[in-house]
N, C-alpha and C positions, 0 to 999 in steps of 0.2 A: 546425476549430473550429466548433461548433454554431453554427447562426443567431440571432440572439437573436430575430427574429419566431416563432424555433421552442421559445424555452424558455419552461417550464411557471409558471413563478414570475417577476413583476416584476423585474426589477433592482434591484441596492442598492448603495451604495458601504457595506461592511464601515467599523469604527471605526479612525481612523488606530492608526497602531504609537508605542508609547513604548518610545524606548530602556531599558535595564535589566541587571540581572547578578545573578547570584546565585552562591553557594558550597558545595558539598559539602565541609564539613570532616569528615576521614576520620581515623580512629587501628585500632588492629590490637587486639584484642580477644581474651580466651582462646577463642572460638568465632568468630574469625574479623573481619572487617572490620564496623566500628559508623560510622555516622553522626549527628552532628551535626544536629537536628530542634529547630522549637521552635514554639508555637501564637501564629499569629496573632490579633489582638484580635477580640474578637466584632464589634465597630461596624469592622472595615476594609472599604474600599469596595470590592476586591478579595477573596473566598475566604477571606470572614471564618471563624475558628473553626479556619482546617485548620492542619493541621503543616506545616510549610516548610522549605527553607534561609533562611539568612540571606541576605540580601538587597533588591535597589534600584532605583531609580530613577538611570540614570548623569547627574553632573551636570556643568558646565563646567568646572568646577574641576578634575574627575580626567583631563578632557586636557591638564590645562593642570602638571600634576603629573608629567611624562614623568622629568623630570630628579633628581626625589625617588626614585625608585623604580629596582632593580637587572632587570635583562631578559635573556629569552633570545634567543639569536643570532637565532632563527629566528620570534620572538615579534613581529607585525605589529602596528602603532599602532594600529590600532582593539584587537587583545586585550590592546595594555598598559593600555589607557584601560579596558576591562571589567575588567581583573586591579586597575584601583586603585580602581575603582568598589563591586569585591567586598569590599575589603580594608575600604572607608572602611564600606561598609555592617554588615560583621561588628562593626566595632568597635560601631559607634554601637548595635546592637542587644540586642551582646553582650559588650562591653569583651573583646572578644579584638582581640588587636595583633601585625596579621602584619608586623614589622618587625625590623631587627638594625640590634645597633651597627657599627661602622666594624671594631667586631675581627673579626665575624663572630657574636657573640652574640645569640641570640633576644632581643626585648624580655622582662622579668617583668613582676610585678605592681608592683612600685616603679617601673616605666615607666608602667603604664597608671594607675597614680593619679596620675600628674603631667601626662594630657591631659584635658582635656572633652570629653564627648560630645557636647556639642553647638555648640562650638564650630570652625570651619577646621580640617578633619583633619591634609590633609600638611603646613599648614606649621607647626602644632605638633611634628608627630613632628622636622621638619627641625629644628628650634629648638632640639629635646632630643637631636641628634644620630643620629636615627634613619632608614633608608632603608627604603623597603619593597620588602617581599619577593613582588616581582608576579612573580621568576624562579621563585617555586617555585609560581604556581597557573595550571595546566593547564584548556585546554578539552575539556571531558567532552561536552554536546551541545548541540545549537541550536536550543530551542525557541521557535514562533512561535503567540501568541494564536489560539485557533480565531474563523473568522472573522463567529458568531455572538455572541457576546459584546461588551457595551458597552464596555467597556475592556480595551485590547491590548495584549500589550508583545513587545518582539522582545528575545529574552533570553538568551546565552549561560549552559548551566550550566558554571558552573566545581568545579573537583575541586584541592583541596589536603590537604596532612599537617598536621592542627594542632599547631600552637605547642604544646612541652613543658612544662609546668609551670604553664600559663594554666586558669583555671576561667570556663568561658561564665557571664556574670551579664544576664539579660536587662532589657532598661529600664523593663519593665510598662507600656510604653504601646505600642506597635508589638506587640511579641513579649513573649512568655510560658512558662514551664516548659520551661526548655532541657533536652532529654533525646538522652541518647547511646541507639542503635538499632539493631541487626542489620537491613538492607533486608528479608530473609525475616520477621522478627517486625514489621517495620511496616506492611508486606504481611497477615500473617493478623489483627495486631490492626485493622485497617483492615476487615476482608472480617469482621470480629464485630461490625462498628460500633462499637468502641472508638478509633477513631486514624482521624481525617479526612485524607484527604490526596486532593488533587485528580488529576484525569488526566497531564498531565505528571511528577508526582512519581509516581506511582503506577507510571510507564513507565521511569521513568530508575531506582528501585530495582530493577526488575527485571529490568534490562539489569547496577547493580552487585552481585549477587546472584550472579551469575557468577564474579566477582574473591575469589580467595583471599585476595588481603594488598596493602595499601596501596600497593605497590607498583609491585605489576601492575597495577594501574589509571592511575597516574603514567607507566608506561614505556608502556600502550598509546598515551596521549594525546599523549606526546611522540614518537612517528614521524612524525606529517607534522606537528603544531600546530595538527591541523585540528578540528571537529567530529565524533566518530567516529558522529554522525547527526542529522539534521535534520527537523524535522518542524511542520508546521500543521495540526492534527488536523481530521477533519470529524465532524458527529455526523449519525447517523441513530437511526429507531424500530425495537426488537426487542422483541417484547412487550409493546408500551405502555409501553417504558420508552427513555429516551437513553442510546445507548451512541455511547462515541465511537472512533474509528479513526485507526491512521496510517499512511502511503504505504503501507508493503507490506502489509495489509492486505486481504483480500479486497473489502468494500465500500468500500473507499475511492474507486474507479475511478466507482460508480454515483452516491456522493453528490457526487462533482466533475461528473459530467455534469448529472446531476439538480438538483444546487440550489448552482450553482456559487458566486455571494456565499454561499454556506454557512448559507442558511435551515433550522431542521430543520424538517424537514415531510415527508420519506420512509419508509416502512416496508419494513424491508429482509426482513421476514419472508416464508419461501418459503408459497407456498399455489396452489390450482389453480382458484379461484372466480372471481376477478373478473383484468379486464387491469391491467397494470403499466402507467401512462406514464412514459415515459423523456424522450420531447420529444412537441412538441406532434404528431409527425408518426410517433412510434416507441411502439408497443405491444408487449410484452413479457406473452404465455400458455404461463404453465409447464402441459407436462402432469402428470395424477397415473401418473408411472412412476418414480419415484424408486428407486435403488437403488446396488451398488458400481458397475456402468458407467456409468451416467446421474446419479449425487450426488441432486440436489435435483427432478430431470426435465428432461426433454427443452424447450429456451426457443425456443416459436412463434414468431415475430414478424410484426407488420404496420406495414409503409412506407406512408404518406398520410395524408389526411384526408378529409373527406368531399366538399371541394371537386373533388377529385382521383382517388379512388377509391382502393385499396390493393394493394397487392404482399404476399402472406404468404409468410416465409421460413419453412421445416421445419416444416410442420401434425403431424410427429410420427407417434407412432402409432393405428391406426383404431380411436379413441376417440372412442364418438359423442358424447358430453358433451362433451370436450374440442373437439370440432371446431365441432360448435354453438356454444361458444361463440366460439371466433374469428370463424365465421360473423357474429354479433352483433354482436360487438365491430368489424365493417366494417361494420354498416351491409347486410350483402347484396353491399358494392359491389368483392367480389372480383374485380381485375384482370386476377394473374397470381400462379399457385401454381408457387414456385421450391423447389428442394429442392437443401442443398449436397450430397448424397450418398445411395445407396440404403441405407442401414442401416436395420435393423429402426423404428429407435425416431424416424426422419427420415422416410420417406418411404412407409410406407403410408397414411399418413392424406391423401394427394394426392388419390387418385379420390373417395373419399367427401366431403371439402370441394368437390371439383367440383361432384360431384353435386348439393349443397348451391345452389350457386350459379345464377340463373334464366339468365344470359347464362355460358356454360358457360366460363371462363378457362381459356388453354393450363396445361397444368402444363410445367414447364421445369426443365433441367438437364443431367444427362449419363449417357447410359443404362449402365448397370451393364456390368464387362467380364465376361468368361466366368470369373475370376477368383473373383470373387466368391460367398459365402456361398448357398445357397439359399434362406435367410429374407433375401435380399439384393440379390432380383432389384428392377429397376426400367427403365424404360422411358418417356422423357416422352414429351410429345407433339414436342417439338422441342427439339432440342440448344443450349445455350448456347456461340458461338465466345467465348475468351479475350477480353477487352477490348470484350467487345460492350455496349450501354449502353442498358437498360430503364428508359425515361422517362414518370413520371406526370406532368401538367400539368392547372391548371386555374384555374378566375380566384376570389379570396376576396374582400375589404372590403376591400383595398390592393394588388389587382390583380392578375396572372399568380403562381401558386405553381407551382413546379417542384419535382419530387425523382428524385433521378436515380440507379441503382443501377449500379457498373458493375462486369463479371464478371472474375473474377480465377480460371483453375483452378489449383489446388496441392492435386497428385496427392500420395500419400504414406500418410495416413490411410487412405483408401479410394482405387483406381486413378480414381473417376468424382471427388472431391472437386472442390468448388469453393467461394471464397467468393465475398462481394459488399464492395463499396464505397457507403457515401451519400455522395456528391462535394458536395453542397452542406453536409454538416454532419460530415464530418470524421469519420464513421464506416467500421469494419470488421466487417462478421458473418463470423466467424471461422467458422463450422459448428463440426464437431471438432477443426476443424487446433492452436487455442488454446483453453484450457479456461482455467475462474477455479476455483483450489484441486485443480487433478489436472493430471498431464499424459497426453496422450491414448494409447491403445494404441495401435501399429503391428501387424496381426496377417496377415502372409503366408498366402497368397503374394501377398492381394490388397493389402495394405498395405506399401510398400516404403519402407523406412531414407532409401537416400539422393533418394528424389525428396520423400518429407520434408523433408529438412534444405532440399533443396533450396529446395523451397517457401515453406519460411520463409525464406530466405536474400530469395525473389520477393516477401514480403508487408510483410516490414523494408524493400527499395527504393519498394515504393509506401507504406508511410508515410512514408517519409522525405518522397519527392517530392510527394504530396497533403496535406500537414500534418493526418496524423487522429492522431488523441485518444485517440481512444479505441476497445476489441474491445467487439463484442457476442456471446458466445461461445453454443454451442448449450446446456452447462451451466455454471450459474455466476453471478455478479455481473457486472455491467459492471467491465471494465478500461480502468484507465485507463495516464498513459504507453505508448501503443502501442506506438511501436519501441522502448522500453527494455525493456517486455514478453516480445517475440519475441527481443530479443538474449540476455536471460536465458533464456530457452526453451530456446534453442540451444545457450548452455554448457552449461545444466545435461544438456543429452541428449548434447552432446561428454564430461562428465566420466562420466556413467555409459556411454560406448561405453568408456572408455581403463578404467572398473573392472573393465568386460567382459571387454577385450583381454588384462589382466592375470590375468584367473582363467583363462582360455583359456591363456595360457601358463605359469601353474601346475600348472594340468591337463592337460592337452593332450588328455588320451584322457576328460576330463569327459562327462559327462551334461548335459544342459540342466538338471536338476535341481541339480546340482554345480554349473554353475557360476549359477545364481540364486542358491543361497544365498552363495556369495560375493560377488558384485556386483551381488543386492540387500540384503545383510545390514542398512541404515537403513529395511528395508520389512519393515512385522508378515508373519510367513509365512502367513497367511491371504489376503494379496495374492497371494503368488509365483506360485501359477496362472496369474495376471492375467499376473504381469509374465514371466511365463517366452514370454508371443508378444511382449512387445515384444524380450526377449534375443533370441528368432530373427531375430529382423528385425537387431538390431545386431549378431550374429552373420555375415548374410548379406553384410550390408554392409561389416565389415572382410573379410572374404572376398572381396568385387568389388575393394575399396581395395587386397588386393592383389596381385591378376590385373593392375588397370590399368598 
């Protein structure tokens, strides 16, 4: 976890959470699955104006209502309390009455004009002999107030089949113009400026947008009874404009390091002019080499401050503009020029940033094996051992600052790779070993499969055991969840070895070209070039897997 003497923006405690629930009432439509939408009042204090579900504020009353209401076996007291929270809110906004008699009959309309809206929900339904029907409303997903916002709620969406024969009639004071809606048409009328609908609603259509029929949406929910996702969005600047994100998300990782109470104040926009700060101690200089291997360019980085002096990871390539400016952006007061590996686009730019510097910093790292590429040679001045640990120190306005980098090699990408650790703040510079939005080529014979996996296997135990947070990848956004990161890293490069394994034993006497296009068939074939050296390398390696 980053220092907080190190992050960029004051602290804040975010707005408490208010309990709540809300309902996707669903029905089956000649085109497919319609939702249940209706416009909240222009003066509400919350997202006035936009389309919603129905929904609330849970109150004491709907835990105290367990006994009124029918449940499923596997249905936990907080979702039955959200299932009558949602129920009592549908009504009151929309006289829909998710309830049955004792025979099994749905409430009609001759039920719902014999309760008030604004009167004790369940125990008029009890009175009229009615049980609610919290068995049949399902949790769909779990969203939590972004933690920028004055008012928050922690909110279960709930998903049920409405009631047959019930007509929504809104109360025209909360809600407004109840309208039935394909998610894909509340989606394009939304993106015409026709149909308001906020970020959470905006994500949960798009995830029901998938589901063919009422159904399937019912049966996915009910497999575990759980949330089939969760999420507290963050937002950052693209464009000058706020856009917001969620976990899996590319920037999501930078706006949790960056502006963690969830200030917007970041601009996530790639650009090669000025430094990114990350913390008060971590500058981030994209070069201008953007491309398919390198995405957005090649991400320079500088460790310290000026109390301290700096560590530059991967100055990239010899780019004078580029190298000037990291130059700059220390201050002159370069340390120690580290480079996780000799590839083109990492590590020519080493001697020239030297050069740059008037007290000439070692360059460091690990000198290229004979393997390697001939735009691929490199040579520090001295080797980095595993686990060795380069320490800036120096005294600020509240006394000794320390930042400590410490070396990790995870061979695999390239045979010299290496990364680094900041041990006081909970960081990983990934080099190429982890990318944000690619995963990286293996390309033999200098790039090997299993001291990859390997490696990852080494970088998931030191997060584990150093609680970091967060990768600082050579291209890419800041990531965040670090070792749930790399363990996703790692399936996903087990499931494409076993697509491998299987075109290999379809084909047996295949081409490398034969077999990429079967197991990369989810890759545009403009990639396949690309991905036909990482197949050698997973090639090679079930080949070693079974020699051993």
């Amino acid at each position: 976890m980053a220092r907080t003497s190190q992050l960029l923006h004051p602290q804040r405690e975010p707005a408490p959470l208010r309990p709540a629930a809300t309902v996707l009432l669903l029905r089956d439509g000649p085109q497919g699955i319609e939702v249940l939408m209706t416009r909240r009042s222009m003066t509400a204090s919350f997202a006035p104006g936009a389309y919603v579900f129905p929904g609330g504020g849970i109150d004491a009353a709907d835990a105290q209502a367990h006994s009124m209401a029918t449940r499923r076996d596997k249905q936990s007291d907080l979702h039955l309390t959200q299932a009558i929270a949602a129920i009592r809110e549908s009504f009151e906004e929309l006289g829909i009455l998710f309830a049955r008699h004792a025979d099994g009959r749905w409430a009609d309309n001759a039920d719902i004009a014999q309760i008030d809206r604004k009167a004790p929900f369940a125990a008029q339904c009890q009175a009229h002999g009615l049980t609610l029907a919290a068995d049949q409303v399902f949790v769909l997903a779990h969203w939590i107030t972004d933690r920028d916002l004055p008012r928050r709620f922690d909110v279960p969406f709930l998903v049920a089949r409405m009631p047959e024969g019930q007509t929504p009639v809104a109360d025209e004071s909360e809600q407004f113009e109840p309208v039935w809606v394909r998610p894909a048409d509340a989606l394009t009328r939304h993106e015409a400026g026709q149909f308001f609908i906020i970020f959470p609603t905006i994500r949960t259509l798009e995830r029901l947008k998938a589901f063919a029929q009422v159904e399937d949406v019912l049966q996915a929910c009910a497999v575990n009874d759980e949330p089939l996702w969760t999420s507290c969005p963050r937002a950052g600047f693209v464009g000058g404009h706020e856009v917001r994100y969620m976990e899996h998300e590319a920037p999501f990782g930078e706006l949790a390091l960056v502006t963690p109470d969830g200030q917007i104040h970041h601009h996530l926009d790639w650009q090669t002019d000025l430094p990114v700060p990350l913390l008060q101690n971590v500058q981030r200089l994209t070069a201008p080499n953007p491309g398919v291997m390198t995405g957005p360019g090649t991400n320079s980085y500088l460790v310290g401050d000026p109390n301290t002096g700096y560590i530059a990871i991967d100055p990239g390539p010899a780019d004078n503009d580029h190298l000037q400016r990291l130059w700059r952006a220390a201050g002159g007061q370069i340390k120690a020029i580290v480079c996780t590996h000799s590839h083109f686009d990492h590590s020519p730019g080493a001697a020239p940033l030297q050069a740059l510097c008037t007290h000439k910093p070692p360059i460091l790292g690990l000198a290229s094996r004979p393997t390697a590429r001939a735009n691929s040679r490199f040579t520090p001045d001295r080797e980095l051992a595993d686990g060795e640990k380069l320490v800036l120190q120096g005294i600020g306005v509240d006394g000794e600052i320390t930042h400590t980098l410490r070396v990790v090699h995870t061979p695999g990408h390239a045979a010299n790779h290496l990364c680094l650790v900041l041990e006081e703040d909970g960081l990983l510079f990934s080099g190429d070993h982890v990318l944000n939005g690619s995963t990286t080529v293996i390309d033999p014979p200098d790039g090997h499969m299993g001291d990859y996996l390997d490696s990852l296997d080494k970088l998931a135990a030191a997060c584990e055991a150093g609680n970091i947070e967060f990768i600082l990848p050579a291209h890419g956004h800041v990531l965040g969840f670090a070792h749930q990161a790399i363990t996703q890293l790692k399936a996903h490069r087990m499931r494409r070895e076993a697509k491998i394994a299987a075109a290999m034993q379809a084909l047996p006497q295949g081409s490398l070209q034969e077999w990429v296009e079967k197991a990369y068939d989810d890759v545009p074939p403009r990639l396949w070039p690309v991905a036909a050296r990482s197949l050698q390398a997973h090639v090679d390696h079930i080949r070693e897997q079974a020699l051993s």
